[in-house]
PDB file of N, CA, C and O in Angstrom:
ATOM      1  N   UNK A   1       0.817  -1.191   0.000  1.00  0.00           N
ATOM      2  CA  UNK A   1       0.000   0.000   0.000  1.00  0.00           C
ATOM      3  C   UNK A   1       0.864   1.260   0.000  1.00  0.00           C
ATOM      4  O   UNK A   1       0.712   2.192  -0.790  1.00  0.00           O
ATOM      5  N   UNK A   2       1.803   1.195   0.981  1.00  0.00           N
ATOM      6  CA  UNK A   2       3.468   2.446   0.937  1.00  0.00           C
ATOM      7  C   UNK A   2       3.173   2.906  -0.795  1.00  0.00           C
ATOM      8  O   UNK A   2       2.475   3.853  -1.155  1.00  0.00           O
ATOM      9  N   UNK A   3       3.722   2.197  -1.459  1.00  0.00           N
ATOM     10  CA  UNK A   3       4.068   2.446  -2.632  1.00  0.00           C
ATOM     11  C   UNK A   3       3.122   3.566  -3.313  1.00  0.00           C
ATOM     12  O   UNK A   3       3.157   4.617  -3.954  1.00  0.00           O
ATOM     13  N   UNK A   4       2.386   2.764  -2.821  1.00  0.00           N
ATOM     14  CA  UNK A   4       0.828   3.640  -3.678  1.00  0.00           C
ATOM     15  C   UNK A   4       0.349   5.113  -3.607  1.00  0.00           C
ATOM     16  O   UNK A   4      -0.012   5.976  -4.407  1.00  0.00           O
ATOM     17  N   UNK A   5       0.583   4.942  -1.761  1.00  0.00           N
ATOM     18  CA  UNK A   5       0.431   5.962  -1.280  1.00  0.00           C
ATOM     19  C   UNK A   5       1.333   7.059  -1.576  1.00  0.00           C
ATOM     20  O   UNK A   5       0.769   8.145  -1.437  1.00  0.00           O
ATOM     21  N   UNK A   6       2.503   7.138  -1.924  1.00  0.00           N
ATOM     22  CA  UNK A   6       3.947   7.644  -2.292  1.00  0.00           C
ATOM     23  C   UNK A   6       3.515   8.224  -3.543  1.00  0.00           C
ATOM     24  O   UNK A   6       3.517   9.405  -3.889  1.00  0.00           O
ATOM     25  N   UNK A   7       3.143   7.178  -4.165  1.00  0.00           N
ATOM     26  CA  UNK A   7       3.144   7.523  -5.967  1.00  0.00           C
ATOM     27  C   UNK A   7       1.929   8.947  -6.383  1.00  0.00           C
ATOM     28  O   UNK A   7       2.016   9.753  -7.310  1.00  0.00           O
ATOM     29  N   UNK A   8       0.639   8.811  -5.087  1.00  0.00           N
ATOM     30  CA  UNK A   8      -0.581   9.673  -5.232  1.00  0.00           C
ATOM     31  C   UNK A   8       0.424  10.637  -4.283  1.00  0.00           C
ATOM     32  O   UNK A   8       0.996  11.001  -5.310  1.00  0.00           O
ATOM     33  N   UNK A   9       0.916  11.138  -3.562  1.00  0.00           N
ATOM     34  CA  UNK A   9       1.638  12.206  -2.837  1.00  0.00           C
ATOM     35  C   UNK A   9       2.253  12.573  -3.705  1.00  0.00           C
ATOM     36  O   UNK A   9       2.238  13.757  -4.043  1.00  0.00           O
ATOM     37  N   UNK A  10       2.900  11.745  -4.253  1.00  0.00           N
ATOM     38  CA  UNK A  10       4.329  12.745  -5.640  1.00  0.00           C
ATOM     39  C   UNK A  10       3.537  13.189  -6.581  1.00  0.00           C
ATOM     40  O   UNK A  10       3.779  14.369  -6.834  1.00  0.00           O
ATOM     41  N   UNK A  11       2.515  12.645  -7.334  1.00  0.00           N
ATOM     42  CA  UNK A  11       1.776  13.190  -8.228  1.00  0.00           C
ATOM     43  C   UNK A  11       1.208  14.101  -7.951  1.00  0.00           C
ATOM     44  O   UNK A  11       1.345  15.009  -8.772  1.00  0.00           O
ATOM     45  N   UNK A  12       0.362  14.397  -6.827  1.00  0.00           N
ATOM     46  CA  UNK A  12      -0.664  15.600  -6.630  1.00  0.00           C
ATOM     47  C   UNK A  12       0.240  16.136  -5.690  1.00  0.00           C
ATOM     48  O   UNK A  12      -0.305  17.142  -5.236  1.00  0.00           O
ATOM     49  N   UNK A  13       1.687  15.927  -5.004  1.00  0.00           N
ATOM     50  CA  UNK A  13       1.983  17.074  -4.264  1.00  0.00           C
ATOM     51  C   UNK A  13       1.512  17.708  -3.078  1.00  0.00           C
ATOM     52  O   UNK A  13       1.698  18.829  -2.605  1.00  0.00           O
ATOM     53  N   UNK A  14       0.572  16.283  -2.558  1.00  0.00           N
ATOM     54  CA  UNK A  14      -0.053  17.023  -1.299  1.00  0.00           C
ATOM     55  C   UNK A  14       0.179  15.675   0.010  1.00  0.00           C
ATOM     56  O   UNK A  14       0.579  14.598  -0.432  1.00  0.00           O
ATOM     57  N   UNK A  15      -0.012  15.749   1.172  1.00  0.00           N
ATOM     58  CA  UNK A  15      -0.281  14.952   2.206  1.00  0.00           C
ATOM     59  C   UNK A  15      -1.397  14.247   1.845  1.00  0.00           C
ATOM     60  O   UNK A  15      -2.433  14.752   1.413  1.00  0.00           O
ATOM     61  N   UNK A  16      -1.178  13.011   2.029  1.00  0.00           N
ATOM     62  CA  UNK A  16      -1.897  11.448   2.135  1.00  0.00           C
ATOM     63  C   UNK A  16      -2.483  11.058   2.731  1.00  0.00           C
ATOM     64  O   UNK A  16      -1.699  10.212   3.160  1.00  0.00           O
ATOM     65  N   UNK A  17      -3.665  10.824   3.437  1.00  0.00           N
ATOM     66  CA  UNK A  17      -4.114  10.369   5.262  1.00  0.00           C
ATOM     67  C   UNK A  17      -5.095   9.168   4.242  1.00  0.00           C
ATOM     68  O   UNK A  17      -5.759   9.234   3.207  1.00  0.00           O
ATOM     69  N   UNK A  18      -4.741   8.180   5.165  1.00  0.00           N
ATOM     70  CA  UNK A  18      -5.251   6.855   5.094  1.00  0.00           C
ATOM     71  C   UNK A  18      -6.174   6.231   6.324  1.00  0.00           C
ATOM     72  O   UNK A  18      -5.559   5.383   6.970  1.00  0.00           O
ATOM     73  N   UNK A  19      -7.407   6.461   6.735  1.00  0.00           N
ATOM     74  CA  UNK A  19      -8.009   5.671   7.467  1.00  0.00           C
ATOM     75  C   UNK A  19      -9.110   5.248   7.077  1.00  0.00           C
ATOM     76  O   UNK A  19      -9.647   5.353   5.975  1.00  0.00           O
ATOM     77  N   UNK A  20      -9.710   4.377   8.744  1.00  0.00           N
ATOM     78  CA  UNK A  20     -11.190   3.881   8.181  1.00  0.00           C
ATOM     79  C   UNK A  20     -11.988   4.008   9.377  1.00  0.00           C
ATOM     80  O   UNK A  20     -11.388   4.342  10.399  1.00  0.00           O
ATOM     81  N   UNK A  21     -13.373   3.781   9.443  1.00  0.00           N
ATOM     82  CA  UNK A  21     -14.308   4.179  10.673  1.00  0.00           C
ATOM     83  C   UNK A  21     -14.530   2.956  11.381  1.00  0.00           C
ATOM     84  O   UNK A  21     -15.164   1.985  10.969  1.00  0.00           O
ATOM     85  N   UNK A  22     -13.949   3.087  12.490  1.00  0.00           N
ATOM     86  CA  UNK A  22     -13.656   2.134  13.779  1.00  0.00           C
ATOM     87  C   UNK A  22     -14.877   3.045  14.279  1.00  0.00           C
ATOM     88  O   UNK A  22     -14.884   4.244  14.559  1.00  0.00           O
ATOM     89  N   UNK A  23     -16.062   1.953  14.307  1.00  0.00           N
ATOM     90  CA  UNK A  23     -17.437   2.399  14.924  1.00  0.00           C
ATOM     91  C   UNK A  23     -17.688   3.621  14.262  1.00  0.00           C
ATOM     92  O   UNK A  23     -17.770   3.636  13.034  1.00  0.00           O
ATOM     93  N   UNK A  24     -17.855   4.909  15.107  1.00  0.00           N
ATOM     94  CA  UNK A  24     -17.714   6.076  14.697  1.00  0.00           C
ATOM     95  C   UNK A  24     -17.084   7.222  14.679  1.00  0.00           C
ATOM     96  O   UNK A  24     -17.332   8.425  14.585  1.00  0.00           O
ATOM     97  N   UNK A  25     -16.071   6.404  14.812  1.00  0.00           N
ATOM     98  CA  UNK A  25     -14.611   7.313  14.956  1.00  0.00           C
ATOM     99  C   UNK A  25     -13.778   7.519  13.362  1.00  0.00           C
ATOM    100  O   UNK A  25     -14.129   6.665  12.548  1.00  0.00           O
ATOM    101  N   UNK A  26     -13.221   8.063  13.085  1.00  0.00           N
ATOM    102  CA  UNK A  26     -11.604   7.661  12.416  1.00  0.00           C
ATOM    103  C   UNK A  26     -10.812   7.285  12.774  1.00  0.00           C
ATOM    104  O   UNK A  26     -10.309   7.954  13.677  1.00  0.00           O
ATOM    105  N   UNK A  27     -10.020   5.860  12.351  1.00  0.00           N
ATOM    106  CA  UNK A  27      -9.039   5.523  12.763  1.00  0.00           C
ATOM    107  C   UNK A  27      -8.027   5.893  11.560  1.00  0.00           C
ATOM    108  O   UNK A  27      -8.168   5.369  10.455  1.00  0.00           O
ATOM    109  N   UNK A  28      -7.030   6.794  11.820  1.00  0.00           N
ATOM    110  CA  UNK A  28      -6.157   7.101  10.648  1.00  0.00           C
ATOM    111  C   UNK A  28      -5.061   5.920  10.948  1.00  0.00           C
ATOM    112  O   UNK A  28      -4.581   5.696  12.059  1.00  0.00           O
ATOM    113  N   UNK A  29      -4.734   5.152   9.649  1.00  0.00           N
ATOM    114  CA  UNK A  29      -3.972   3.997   9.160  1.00  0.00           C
ATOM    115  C   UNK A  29      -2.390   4.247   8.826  1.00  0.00           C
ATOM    116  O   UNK A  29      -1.409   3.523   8.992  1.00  0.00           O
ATOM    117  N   UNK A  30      -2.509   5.308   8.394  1.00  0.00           N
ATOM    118  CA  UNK A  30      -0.896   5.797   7.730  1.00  0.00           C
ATOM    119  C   UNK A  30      -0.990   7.445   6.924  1.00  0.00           C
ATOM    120  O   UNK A  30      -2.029   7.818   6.380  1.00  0.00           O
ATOM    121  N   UNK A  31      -0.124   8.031   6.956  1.00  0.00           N
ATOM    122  CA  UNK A  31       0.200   9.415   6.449  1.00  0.00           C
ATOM    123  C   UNK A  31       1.317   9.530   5.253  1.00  0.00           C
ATOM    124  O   UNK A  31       2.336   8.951   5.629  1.00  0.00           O
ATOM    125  N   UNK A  32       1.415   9.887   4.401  1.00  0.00           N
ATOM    126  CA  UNK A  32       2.261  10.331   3.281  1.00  0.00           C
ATOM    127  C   UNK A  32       2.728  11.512   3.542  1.00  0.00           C
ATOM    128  O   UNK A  32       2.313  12.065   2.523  1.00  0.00           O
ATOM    129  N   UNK A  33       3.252  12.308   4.096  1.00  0.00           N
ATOM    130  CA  UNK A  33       3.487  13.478   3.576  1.00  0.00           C
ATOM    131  C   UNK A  33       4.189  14.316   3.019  1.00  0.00           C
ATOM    132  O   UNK A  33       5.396  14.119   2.880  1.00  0.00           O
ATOM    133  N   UNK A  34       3.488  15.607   2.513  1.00  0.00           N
ATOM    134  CA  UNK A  34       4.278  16.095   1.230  1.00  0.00           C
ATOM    135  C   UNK A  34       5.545  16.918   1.522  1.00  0.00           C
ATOM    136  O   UNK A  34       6.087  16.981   2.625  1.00  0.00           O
ATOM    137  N   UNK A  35       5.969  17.570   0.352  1.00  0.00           N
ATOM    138  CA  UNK A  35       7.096  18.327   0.194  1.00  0.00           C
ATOM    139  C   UNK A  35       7.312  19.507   0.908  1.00  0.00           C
ATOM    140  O   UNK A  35       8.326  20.014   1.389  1.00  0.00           O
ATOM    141  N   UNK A  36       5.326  20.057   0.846  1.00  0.00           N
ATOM    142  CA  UNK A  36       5.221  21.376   0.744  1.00  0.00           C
ATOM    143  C   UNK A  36       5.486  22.047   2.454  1.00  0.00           C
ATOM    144  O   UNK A  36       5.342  21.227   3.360  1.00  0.00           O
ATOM    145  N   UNK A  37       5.801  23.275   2.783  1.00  0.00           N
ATOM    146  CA  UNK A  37       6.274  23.788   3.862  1.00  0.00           C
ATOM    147  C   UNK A  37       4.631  23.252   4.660  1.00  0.00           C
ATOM    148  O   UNK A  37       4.470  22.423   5.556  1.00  0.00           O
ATOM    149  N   UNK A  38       3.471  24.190   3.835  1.00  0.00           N
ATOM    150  CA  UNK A  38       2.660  23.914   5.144  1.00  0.00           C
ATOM    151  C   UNK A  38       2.124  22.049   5.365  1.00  0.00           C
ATOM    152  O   UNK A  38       1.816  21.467   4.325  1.00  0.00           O
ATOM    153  N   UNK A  39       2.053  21.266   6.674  1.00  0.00           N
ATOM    154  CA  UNK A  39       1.921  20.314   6.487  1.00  0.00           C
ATOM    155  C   UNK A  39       0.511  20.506   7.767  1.00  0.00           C
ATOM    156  O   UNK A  39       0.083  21.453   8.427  1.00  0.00           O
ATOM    157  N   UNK A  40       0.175  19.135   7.637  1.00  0.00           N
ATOM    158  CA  UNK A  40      -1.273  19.023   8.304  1.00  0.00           C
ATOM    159  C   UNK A  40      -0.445  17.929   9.343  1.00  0.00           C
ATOM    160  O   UNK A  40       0.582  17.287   9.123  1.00  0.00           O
ATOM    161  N   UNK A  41      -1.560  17.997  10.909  1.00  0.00           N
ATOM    162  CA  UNK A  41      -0.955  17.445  11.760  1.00  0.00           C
ATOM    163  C   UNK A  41      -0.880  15.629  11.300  1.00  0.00           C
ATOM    164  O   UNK A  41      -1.461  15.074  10.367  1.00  0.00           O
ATOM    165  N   UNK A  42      -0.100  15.128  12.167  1.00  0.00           N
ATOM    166  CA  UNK A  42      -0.078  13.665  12.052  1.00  0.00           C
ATOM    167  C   UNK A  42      -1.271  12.812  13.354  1.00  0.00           C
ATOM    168  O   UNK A  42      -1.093  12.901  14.569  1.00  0.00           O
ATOM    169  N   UNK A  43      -1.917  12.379  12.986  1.00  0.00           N
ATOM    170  CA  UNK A  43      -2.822  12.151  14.058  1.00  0.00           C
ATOM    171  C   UNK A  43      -2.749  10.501  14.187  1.00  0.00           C
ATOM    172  O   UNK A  43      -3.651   9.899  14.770  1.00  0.00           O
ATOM    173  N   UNK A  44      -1.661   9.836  13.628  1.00  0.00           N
ATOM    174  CA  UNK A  44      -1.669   8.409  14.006  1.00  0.00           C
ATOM    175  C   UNK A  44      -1.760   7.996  15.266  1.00  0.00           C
ATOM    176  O   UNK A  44      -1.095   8.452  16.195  1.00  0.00           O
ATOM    177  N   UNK A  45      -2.918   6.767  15.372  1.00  0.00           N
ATOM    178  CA  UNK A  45      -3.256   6.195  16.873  1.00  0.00           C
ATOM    179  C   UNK A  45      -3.752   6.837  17.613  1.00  0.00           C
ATOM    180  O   UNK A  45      -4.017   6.485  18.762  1.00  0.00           O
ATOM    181  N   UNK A  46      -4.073   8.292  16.960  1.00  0.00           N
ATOM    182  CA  UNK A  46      -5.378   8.846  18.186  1.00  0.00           C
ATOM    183  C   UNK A  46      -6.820   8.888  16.963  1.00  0.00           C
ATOM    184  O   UNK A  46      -6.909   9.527  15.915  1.00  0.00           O
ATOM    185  N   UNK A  47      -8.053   7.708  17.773  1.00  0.00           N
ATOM    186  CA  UNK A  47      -9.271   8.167  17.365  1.00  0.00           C
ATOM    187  C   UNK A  47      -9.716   9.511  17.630  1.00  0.00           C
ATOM    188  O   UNK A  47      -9.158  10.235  18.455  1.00  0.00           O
ATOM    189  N   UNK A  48     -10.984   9.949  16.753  1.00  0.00           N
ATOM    190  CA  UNK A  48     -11.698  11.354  17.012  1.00  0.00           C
ATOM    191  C   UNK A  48     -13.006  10.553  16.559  1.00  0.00           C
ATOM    192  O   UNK A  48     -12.951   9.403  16.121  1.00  0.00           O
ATOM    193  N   UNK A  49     -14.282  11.340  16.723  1.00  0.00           N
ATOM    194  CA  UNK A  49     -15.192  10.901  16.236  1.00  0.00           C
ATOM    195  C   UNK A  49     -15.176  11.538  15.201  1.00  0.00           C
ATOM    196  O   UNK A  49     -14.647  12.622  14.954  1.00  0.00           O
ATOM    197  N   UNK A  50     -16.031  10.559  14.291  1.00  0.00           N
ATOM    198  CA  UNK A  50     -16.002  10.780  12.405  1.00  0.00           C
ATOM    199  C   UNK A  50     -16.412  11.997  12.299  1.00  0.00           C
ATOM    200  O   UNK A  50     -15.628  12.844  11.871  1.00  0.00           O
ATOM    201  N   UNK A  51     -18.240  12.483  12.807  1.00  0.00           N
ATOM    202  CA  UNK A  51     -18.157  13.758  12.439  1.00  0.00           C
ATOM    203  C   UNK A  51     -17.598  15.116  12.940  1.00  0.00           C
ATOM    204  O   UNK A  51     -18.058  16.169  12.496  1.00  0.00           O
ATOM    205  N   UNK A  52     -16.621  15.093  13.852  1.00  0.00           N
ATOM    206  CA  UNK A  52     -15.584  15.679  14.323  1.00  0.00           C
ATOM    207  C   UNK A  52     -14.467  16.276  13.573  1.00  0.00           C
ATOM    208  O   UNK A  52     -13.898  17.276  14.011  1.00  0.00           O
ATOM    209  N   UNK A  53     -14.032  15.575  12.184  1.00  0.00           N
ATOM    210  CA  UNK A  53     -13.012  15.557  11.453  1.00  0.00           C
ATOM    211  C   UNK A  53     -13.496  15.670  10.451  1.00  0.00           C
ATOM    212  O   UNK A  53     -14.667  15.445  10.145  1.00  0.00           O
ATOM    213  N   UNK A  54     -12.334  16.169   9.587  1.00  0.00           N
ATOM    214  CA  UNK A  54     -12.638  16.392   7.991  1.00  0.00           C
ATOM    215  C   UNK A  54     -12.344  15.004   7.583  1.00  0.00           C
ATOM    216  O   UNK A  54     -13.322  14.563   6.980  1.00  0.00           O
ATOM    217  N   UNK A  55     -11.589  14.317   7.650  1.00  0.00           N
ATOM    218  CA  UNK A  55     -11.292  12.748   6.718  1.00  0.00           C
ATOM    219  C   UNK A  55     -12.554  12.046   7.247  1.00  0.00           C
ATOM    220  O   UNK A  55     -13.118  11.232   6.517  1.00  0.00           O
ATOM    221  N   UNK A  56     -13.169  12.396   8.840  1.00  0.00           N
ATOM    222  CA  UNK A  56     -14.194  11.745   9.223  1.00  0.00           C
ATOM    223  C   UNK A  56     -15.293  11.500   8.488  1.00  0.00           C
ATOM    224  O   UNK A  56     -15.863  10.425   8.301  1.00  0.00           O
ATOM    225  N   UNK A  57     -15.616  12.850   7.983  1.00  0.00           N
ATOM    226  CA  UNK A  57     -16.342  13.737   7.358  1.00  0.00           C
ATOM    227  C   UNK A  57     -17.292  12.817   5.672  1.00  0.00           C
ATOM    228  O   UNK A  57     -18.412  12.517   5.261  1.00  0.00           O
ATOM    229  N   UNK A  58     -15.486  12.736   5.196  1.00  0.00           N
ATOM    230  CA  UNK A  58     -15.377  12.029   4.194  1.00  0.00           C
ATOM    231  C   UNK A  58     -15.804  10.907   4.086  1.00  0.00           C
ATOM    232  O   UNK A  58     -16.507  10.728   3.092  1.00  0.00           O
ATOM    233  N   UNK A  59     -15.632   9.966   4.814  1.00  0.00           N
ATOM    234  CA  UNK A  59     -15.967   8.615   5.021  1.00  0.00           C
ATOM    235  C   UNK A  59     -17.400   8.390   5.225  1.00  0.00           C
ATOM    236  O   UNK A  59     -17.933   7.582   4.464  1.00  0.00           O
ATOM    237  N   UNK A  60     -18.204   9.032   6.225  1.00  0.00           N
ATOM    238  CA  UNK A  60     -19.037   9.216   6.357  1.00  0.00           C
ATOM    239  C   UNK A  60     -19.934   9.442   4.944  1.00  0.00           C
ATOM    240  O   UNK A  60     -20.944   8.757   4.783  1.00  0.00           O
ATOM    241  N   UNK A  61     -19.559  10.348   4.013  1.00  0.00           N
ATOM    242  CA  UNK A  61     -20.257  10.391   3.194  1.00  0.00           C
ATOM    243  C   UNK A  61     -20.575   9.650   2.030  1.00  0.00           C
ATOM    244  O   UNK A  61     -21.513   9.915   1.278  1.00  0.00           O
ATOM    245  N   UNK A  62     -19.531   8.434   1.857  1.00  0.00           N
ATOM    246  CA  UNK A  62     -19.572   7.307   0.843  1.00  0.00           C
ATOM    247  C   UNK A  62     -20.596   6.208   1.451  1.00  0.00           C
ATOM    248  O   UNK A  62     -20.610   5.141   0.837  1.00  0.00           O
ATOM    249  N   UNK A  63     -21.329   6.302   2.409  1.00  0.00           N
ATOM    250  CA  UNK A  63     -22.124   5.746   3.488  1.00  0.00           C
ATOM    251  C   UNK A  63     -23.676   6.118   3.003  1.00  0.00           C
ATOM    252  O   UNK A  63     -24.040   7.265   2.744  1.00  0.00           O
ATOM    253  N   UNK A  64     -24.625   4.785   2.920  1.00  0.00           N
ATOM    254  CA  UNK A  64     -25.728   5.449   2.818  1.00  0.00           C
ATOM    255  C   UNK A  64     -26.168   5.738   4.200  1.00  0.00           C
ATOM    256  O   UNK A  64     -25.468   5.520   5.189  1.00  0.00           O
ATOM    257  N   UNK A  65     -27.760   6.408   4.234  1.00  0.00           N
ATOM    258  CA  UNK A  65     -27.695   6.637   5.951  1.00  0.00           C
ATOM    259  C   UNK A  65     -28.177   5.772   6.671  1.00  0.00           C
ATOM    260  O   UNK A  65     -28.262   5.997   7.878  1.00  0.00           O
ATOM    261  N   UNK A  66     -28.694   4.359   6.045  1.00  0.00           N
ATOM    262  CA  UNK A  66     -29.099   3.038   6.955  1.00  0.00           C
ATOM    263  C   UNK A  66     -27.414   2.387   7.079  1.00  0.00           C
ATOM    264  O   UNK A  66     -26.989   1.507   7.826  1.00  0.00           O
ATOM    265  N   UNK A  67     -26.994   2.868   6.466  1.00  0.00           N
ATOM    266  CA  UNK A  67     -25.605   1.853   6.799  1.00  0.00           C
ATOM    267  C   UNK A  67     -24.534   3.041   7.733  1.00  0.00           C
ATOM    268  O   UNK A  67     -23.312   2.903   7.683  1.00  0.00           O
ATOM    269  N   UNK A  68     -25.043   3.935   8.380  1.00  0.00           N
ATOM    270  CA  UNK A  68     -24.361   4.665   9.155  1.00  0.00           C
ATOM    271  C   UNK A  68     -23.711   3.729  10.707  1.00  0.00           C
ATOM    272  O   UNK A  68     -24.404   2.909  11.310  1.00  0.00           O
ATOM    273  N   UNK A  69     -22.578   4.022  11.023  1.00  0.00           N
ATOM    274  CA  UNK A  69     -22.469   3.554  12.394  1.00  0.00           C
ATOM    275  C   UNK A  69     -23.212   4.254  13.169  1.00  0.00           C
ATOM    276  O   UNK A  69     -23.646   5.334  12.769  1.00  0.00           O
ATOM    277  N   UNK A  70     -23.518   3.760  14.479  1.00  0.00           N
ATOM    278  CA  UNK A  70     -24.313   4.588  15.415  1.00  0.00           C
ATOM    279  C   UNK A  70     -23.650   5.544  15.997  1.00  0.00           C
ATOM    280  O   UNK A  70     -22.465   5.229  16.102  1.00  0.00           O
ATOM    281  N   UNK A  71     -23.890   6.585  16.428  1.00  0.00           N
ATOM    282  CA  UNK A  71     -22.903   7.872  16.821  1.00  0.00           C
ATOM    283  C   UNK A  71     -22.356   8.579  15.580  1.00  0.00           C
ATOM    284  O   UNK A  71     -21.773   9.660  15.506  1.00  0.00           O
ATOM    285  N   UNK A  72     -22.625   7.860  14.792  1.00  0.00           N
ATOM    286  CA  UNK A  72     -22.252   8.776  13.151  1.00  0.00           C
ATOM    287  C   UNK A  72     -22.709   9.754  12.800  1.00  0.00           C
ATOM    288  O   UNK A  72     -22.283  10.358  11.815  1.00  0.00           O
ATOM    289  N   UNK A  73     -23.884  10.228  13.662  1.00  0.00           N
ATOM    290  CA  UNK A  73     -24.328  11.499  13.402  1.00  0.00           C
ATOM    291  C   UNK A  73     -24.521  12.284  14.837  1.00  0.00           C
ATOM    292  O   UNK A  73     -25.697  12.561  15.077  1.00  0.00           O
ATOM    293  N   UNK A  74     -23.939  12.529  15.437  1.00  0.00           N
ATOM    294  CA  UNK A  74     -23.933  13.212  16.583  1.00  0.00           C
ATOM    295  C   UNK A  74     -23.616  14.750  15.937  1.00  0.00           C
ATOM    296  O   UNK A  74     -23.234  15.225  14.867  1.00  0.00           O
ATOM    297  N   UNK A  75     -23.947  15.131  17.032  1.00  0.00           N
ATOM    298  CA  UNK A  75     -23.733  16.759  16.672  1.00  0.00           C
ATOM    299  C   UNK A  75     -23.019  17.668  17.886  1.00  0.00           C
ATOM    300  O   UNK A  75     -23.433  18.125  18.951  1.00  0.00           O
ATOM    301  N   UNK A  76     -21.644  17.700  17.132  1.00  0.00           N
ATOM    302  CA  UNK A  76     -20.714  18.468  18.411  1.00  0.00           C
ATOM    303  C   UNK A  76     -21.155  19.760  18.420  1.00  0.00           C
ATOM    304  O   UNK A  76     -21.759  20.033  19.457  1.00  0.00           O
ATOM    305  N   UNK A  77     -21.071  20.621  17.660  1.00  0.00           N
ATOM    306  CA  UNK A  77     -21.439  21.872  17.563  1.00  0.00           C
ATOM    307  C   UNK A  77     -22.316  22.641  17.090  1.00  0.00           C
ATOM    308  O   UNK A  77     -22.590  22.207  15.971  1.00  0.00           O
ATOM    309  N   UNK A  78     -22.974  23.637  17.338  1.00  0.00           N
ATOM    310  CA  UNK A  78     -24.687  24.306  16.439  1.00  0.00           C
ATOM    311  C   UNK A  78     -24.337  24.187  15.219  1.00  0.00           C
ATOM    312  O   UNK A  78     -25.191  23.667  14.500  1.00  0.00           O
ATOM    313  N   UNK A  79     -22.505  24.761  14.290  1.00  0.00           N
ATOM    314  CA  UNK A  79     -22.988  24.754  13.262  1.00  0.00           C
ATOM    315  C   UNK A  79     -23.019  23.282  12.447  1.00  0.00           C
ATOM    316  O   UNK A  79     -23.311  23.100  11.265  1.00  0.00           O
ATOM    317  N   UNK A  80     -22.747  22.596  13.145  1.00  0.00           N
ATOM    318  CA  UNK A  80     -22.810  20.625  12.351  1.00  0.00           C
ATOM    319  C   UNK A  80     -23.610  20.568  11.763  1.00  0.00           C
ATOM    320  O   UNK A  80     -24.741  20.789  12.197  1.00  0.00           O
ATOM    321  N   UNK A  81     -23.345  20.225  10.434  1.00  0.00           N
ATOM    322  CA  UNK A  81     -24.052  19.849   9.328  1.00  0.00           C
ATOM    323  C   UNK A  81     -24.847  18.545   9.848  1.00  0.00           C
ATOM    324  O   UNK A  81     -24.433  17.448  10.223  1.00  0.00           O
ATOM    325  N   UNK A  82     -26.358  19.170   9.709  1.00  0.00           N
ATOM    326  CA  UNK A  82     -27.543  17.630  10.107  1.00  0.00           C
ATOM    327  C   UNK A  82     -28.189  17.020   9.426  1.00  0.00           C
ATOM    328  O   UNK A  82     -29.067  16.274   9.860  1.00  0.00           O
ATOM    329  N   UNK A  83     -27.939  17.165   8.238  1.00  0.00           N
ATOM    330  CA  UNK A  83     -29.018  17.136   6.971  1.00  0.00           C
ATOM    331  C   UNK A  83     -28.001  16.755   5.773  1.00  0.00           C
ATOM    332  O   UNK A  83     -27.065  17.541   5.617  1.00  0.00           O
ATOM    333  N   UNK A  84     -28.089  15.455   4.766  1.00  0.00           N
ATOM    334  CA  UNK A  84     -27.199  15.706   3.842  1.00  0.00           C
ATOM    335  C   UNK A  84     -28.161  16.788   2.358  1.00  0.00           C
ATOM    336  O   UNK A  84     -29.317  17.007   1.996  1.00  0.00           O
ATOM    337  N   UNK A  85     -26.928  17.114   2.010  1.00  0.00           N
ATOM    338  CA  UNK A  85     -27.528  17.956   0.542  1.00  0.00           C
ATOM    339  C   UNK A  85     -27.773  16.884  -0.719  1.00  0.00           C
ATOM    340  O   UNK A  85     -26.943  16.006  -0.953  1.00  0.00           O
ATOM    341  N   UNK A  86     -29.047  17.048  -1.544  1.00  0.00           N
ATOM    342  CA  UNK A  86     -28.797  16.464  -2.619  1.00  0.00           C
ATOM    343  C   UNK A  86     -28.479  16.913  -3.892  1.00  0.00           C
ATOM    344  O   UNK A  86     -28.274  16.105  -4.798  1.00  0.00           O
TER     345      UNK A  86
END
């Protein structure tokens, strides 16, 4: 998977984050990162809840909403998105 991940970082030039949703968390798997000065934190081995995070975020949304984990839609803050758009 290294390889892969390497090859999409050199091409697009950006940081890599690799996880998956442990319940309703993110579990980030592995990081690539890029060249560029500004970099994004490394958050390996610490969960967050999914809708907490932007990669969370993501995952969440390849999800229909019967196949949501439970806690997948909690709402940390007023402005949390509660509703998807179609």
């Amino acid at each position: 998977m290294r390889p892969h991940l390497d090859e999409v970082s050199d091409a697009l030039g950006e940081t890599i984050h690799l996880a998956r949703l442990d319940r309703s968390d993110t579990a980030p798997l592995t990081t690539r990162k890029s060249h560029q000065h500004l970099r994004a934190i490394n958050r390996l081995g610490r969960q967050a809840p999914a809708p907490a995070e932007t990669l969370g975020k993501a995952l969440l949304t390849e999800r229909a909403d019967d196949e949501l984990p439970p806690g997948a839609t909690i709402h940390l803050a007023h402005w949390t998105v509660r509703t998807r758009s179609t």
